[in-house]
C-alpha positions in Angstrom: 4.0 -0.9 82.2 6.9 -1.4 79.3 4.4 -3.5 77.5 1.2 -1.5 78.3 3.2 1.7 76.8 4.2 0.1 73.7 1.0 -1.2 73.2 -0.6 2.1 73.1 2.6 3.7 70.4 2.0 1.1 68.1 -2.4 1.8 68.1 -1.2 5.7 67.6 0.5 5.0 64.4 -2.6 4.0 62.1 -4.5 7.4 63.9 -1.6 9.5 62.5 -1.9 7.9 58.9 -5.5 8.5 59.2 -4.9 12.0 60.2 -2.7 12.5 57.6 -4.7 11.8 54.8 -7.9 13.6 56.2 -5.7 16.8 56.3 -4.5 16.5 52.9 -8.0 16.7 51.2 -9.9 18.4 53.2 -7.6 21.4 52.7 -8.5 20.8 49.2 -12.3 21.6 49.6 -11.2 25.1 51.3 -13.0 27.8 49.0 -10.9 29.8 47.0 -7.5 29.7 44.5 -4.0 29.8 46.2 -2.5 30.0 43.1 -4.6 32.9 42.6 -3.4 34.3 45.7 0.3 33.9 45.2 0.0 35.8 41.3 -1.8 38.6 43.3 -5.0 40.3 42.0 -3.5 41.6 39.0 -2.4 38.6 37.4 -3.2 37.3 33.7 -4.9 34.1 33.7 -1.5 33.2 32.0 0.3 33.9 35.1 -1.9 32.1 37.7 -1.2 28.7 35.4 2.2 29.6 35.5 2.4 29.4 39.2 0.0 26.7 39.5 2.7 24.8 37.7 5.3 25.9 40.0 3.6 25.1 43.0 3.0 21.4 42.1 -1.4 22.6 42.4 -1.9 21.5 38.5 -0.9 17.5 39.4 -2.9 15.0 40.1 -4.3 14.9 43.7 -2.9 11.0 44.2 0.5 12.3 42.8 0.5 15.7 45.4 -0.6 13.2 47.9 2.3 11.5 47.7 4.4 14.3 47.5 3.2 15.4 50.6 3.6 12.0 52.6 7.1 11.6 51.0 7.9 15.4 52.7 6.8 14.3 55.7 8.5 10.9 56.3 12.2 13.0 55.5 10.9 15.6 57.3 9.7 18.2 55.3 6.5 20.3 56.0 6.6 22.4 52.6 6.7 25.8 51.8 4.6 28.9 52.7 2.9 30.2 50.2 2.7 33.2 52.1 5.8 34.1 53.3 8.2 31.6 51.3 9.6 30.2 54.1 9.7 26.6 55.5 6.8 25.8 56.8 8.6 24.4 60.3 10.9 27.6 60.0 7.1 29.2 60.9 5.9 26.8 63.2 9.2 27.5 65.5 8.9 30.8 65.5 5.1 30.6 67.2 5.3 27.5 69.2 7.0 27.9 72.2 4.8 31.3 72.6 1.9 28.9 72.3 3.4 26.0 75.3 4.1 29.1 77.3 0.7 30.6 77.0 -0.6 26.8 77.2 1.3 26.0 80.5 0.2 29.2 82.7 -3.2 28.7 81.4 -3.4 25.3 82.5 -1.2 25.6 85.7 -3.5 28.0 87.0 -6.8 26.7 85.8 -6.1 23.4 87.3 -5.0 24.4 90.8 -8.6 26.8 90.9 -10.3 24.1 89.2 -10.0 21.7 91.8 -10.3 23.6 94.9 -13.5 25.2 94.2 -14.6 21.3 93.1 -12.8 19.6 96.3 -14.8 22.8 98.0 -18.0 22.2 96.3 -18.3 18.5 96.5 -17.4 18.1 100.2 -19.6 20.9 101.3 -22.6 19.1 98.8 -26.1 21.3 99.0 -24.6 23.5 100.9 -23.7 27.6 100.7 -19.9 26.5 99.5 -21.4 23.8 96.8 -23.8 27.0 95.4 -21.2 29.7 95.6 -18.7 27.3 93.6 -20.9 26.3 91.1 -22.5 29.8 90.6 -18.6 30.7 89.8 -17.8 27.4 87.9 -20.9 28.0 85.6 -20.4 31.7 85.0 -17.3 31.0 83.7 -18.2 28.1 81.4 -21.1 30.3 80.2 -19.2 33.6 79.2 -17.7 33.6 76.1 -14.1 33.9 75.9 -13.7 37.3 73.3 -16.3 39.1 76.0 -13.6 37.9 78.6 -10.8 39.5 77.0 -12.5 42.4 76.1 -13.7 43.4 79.4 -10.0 42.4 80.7 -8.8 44.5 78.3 -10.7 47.8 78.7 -10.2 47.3 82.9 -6.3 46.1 83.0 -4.9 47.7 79.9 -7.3 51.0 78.8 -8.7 51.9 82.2 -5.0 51.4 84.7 -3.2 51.0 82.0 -1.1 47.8 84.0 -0.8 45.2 81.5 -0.2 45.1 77.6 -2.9 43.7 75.2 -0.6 42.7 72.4 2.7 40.6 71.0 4.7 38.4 73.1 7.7 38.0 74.6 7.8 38.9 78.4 5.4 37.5 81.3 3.2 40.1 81.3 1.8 39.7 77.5 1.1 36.1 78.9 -1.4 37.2 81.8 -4.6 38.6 80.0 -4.5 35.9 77.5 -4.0 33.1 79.8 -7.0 34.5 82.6 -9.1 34.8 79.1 -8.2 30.9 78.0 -8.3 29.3 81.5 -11.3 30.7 82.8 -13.8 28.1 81.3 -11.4 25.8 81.9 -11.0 26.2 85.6 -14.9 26.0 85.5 -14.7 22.6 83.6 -12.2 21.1 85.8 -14.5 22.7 88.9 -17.9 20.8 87.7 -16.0 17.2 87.3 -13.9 17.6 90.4 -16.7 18.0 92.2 -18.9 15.2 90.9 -16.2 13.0 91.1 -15.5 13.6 94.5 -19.2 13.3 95.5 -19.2 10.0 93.9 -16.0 8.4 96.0 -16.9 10.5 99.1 -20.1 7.4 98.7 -17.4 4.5 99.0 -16.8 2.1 101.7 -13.2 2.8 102.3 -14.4 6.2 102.8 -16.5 5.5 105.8 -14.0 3.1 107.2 -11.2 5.9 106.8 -13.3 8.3 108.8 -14.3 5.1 111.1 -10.8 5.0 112.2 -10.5 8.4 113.7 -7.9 10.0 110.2 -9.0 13.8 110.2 -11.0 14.9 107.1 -8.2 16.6 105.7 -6.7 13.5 105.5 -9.4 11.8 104.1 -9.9 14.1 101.3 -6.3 14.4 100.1 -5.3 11.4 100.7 -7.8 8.8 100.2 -10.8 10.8 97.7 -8.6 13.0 95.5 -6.6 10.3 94.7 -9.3 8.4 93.5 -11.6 10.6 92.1 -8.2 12.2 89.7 -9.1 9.9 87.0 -11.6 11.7 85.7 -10.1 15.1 86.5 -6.9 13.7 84.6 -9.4 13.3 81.5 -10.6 16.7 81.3 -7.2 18.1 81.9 -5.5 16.4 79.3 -8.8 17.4 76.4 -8.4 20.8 77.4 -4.5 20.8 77.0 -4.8 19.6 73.7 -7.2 22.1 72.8 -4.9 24.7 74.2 -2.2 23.1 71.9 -4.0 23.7 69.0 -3.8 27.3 69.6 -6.7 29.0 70.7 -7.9 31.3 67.6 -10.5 33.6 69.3 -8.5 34.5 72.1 -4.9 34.7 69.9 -7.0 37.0 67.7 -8.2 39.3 70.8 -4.6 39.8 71.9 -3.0 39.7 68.3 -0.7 37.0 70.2 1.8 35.8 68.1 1.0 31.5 68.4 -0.2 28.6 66.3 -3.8 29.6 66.3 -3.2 33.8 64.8 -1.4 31.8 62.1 -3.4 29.1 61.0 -6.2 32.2 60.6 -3.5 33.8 58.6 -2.8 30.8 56.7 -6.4 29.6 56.0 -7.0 33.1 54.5 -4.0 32.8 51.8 -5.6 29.7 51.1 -2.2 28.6 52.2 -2.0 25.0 52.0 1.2 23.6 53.1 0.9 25.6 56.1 -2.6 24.6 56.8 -1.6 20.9 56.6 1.2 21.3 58.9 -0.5 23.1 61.3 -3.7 20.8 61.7 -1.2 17.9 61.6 0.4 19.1 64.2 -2.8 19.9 66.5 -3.7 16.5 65.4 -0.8 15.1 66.5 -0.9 16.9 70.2 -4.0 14.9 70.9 -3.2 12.3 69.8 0.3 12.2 72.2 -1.8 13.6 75.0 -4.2 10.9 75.0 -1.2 8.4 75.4 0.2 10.1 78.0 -3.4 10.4 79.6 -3.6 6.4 79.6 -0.5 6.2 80.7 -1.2 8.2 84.0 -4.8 5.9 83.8 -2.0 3.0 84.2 -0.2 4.7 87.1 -3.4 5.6 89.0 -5.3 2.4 88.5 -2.9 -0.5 88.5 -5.5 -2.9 87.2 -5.6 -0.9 83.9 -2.4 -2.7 83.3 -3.8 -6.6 84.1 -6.7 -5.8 81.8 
């Protein structure tokens, strides 16, 4: 397993360069002048060279390239354009709003997920498998900002129970989190179930039944357990994409994470912060999708032989 682990660092580390390099560019091809944007709308022509210069923006790109990689190998994510600060000195302040938002979003996703596909797919063509998938493609189908919205009018304008804005307690955490996990659960719903109409096919299957073990017992033990690769997949896309900060449903709830500030970010044309930030959803999937073949490893043993 030692072996099989550092195997799957080392392949990460030529991603991460790639990544990297991607970032710094692209950002480059983002309409608009941040220089321009840093002088203010008043500025001379004079003055927006002026802080072109200071910014490092009137360089070569090669040269700001390596600028930016040096930063990054001592540690160094830049400076906001927009506020001045250190770029991590921003990042901290939103992140652990964005794992905690992440983390009850998923929690509760997942455990609804696969129940209603455990449900569906062991009660196949029948009124459970319908009423499951009605659910499971309603949610897929509406769209997120509609979800909030309607959450917001009923449980915040209507009984006035929860808060629609900021962060900070558990309650600013609920709305946003039933908005984000939503399709989610309904993801995780579709391939639990077709996973576990697939093993619910195998031999050992039968022969479990054949020996009498109640179907409880044959679900939980022998089918879920098998059938979690694929569910482990899905979970482990969609936490990355929770990672990254959800921008639709962080600009519903004016929620305070990664995604509300790389909008904020992208229009300042602030580019130290919208490296940083990408790099950093970047780099979420990228340790998710170890830790994903890890768990491949721990669930399928011959992963390891091959």
């Amino acid at each position: 397993m030692l072996r099989y682990i550092c195997k799957r660092v080392v392949g990460v580390i030529p991603t991460l360069i790639i990544v990297v390099t991607f970032v710094f560019f692209f950002v480059r091809l983002i309409p608009g002048d941040p220089a321009r944007q840093v002088a203010g709308p008043q500025a001379t022509k004079e003055d927006v060279e002026l802080v072109r210069e200071q910014l490092g923006l009137n360089k070569p790109l090669p040269q700001q390239y390596i600028s930016y990689v040096t930063g990054l190998v001592k540690g160094d994510l830049g400076t906001s354009l927009r506020t001045k600060r250190p770029v991590l000195t921003e990042v901290q302040g939103r992140y652990m709003n964005t794992v905690q938002l992440t983390l009850l979003s998923l929690t509760w996703s997942v455990i609804a997920g696969v129940l209603i596909g455990v449900w569906s797919g062991r009660n196949r063509s029948k009124w459970q498998d319908y009423t499951g998938m009605t659910v499971a493609v309603s949610g897929i189908s509406m769209p997120s900002f509609w979800i909030g919205f309607m959450l917001i009018m009923v449980f915040a304008v209507k009984y006035r129970l929860l808060p629609t804005t900021g962060a900070g307690s558990f309650k600013n955490l609920i709305l946003p989190s039933i908005t984000l996990g939503v399709s989610i659960a309904a993801i995780i719903a579709r391939f639990t179930r077709s996973s576990v109409i697939e093993v619910l096919k195998e031999d050992y299957v039968r022969t479990a039944r054949a020996k009498g073990l109640r179907e409880k017992t044959v679900i939980w033990k022998h089918v879920f357990r098998n059938c979690m690769i694929s569910v482990v997949t899905v979970v482990g896309l969609q936490f990355g994409f929770l990672l990254g900060g959800s921008v639709v449903t962080e600009t519903v709830f004016a929620f305070p994470g990664l995604g509300s500030l790389l909008i904020e970010s992208v229009n300042y044309r602030d580019y130290p912060a919208i490296q940083s930030l990408i790099l950093i959803f970047s780099l979420h999937f990228v340790l998710i999708n170890l830790v994903v073949d890890v768990l491949y490893a721990v669930l399928n043993p011959e992963i390891q032989l091959s």
